[in-house]
C-alpha positions as a Markdown table, in Angstrom:
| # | Residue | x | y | z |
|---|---|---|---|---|
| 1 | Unk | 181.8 | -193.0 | 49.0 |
| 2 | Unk | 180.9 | -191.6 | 45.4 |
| 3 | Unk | 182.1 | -192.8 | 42.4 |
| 4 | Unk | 183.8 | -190.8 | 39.9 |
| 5 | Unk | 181.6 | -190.1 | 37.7 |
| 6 | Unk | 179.2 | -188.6 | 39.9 |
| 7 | Unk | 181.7 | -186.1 | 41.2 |
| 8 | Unk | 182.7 | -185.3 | 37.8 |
| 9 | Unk | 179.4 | -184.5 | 37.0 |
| 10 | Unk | 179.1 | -182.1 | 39.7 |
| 11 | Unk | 182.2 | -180.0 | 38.2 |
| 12 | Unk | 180.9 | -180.1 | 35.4 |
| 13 | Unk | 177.3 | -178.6 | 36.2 |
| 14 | Unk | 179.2 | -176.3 | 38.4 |
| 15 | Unk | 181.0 | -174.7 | 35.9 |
| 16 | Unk | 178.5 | -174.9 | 33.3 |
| 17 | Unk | 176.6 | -172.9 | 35.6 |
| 18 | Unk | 179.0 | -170.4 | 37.1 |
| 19 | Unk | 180.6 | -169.5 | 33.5 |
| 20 | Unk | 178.9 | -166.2 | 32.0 |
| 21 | Unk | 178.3 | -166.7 | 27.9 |
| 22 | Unk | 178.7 | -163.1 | 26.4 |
| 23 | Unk | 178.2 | -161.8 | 22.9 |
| 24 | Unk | 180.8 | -160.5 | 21.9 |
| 25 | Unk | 179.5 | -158.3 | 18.8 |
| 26 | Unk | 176.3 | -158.6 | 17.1 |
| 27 | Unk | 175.5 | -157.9 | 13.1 |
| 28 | Unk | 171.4 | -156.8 | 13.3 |
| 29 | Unk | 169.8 | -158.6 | 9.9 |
| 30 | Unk | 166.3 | -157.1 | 9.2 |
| 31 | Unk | 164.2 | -159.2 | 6.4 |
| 32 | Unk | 162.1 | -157.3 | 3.8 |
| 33 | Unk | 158.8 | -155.5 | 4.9 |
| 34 | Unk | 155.8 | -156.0 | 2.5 |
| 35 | Unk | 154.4 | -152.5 | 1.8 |
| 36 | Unk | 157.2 | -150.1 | 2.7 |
| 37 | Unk | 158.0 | -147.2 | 0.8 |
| 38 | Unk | 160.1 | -146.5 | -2.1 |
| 39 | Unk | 162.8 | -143.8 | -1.3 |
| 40 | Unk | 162.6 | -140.6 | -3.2 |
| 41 | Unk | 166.7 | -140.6 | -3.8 |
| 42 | Unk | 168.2 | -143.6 | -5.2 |
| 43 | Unk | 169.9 | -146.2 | -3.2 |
| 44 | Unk | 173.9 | -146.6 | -3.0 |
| 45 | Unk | 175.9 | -149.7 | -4.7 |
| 46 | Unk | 178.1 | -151.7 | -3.1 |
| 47 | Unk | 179.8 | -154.2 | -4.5 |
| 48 | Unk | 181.8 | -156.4 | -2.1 |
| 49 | Unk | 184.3 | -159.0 | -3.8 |
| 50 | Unk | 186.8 | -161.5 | -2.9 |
| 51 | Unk | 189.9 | -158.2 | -3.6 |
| 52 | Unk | 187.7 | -155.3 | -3.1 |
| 53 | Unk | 185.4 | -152.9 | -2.6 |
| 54 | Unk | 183.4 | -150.4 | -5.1 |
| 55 | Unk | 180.6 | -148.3 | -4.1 |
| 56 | Unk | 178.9 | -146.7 | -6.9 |
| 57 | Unk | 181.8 | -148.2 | -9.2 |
| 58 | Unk | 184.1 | -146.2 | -7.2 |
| 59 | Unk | 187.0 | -148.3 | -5.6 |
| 60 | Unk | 186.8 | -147.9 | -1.6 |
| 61 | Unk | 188.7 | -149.2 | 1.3 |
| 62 | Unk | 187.2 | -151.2 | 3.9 |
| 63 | Unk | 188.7 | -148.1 | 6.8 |
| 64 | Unk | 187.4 | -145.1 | 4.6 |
| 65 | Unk | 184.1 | -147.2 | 3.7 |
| 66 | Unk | 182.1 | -145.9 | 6.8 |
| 67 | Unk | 183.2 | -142.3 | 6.0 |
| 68 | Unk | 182.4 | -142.2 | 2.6 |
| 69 | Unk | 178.9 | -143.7 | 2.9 |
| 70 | Unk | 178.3 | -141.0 | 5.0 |
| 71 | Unk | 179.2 | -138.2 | 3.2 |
| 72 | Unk | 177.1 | -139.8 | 0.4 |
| 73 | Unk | 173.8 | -140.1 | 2.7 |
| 74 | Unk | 174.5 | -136.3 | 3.6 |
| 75 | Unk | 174.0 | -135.3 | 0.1 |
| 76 | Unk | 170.7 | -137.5 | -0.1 |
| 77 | Unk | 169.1 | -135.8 | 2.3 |
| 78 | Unk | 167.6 | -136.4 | 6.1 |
| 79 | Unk | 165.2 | -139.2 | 5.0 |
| 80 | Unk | 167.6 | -142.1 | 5.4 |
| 81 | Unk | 169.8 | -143.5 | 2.6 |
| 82 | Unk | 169.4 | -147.7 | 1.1 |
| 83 | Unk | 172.3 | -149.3 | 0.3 |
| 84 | Unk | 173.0 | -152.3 | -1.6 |
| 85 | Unk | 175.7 | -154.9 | -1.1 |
| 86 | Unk | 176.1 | -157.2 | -3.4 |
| 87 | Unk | 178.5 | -159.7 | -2.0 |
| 88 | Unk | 180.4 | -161.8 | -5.5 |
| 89 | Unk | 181.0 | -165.4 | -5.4 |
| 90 | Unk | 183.8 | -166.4 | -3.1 |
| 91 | Unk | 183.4 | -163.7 | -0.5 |
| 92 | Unk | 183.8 | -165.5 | 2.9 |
| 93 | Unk | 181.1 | -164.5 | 5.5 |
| 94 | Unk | 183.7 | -162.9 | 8.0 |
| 95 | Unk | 184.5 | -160.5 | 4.6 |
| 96 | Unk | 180.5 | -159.5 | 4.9 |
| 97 | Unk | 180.5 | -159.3 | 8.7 |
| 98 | Unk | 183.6 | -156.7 | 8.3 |
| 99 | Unk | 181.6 | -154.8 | 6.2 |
| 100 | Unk | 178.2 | -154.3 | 7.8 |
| 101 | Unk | 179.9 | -153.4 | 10.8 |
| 102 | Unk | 181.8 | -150.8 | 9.7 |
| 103 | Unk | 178.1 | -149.5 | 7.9 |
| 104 | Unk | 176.6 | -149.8 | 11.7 |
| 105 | Unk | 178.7 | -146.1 | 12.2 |
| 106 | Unk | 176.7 | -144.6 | 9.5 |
| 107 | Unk | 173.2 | -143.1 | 11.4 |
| 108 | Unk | 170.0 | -143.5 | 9.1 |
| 109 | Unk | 171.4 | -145.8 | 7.0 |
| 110 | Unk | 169.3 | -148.7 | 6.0 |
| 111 | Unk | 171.2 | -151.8 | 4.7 |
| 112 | Unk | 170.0 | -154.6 | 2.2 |
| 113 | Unk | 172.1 | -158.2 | 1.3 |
| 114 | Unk | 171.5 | -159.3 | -1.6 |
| 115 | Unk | 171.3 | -162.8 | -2.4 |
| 116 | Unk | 172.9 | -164.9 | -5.2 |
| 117 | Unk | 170.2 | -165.0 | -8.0 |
């Protein structure tokens, strides 16, 4: 006869390992590169606060944010567009998570978070 303990243990290793962990989305954070080059158009603004959104200074919506950062990149060129985010003080980290992945839709766009100074 077994004692409890032992059987519990056994469900518990058994659905430890017949459970499946998934990821359910993914935000890719790329640190800076020493030596790249500067951009020959300059970079887009956005400022991300606790109410709003502004890129440029220009108020956006979070829905008509991946839109609009496209049609700006279009104008720039083919070479890729940098944006800025500037999250303020108070912005929750779910608020910048909502943000960068509605900037994932936009092709050739490389994003930079910028810290508190």
């Amino acid at each position: 006869m077994t004692s409890l303990i032992d059987i519990i243990f056994l469900l518990l290793l058994f659905f430890m390992l017949s459970s499946t962990f998934t990821r359910f989305s993914e935000v890719e954070l790329l640190s800076a590169a020493s030596g790249t080059s500067v951009p020959s158009t300059p970079p887009l603004f956005l400022r991300l606060s606790v109410d709003d959104l502004s890129l440029n200074g220009q108020p956006v919506t979070l829905d008509d944010l991946a839109t609009t950062v496209s049609d700006k990149s279009a104008e720039s060129g083919d070479e890729g567009t940098l944006l800025l985010v500037s999250p303020a003080d108070g912005v929750s980290s779910q608020g910048l998570v909502d943000v960068l992945t509605r900037l994932r839709l936009v092709p050739q766009l490389s994003v930079r978070v910028l810290g508190a100074g």
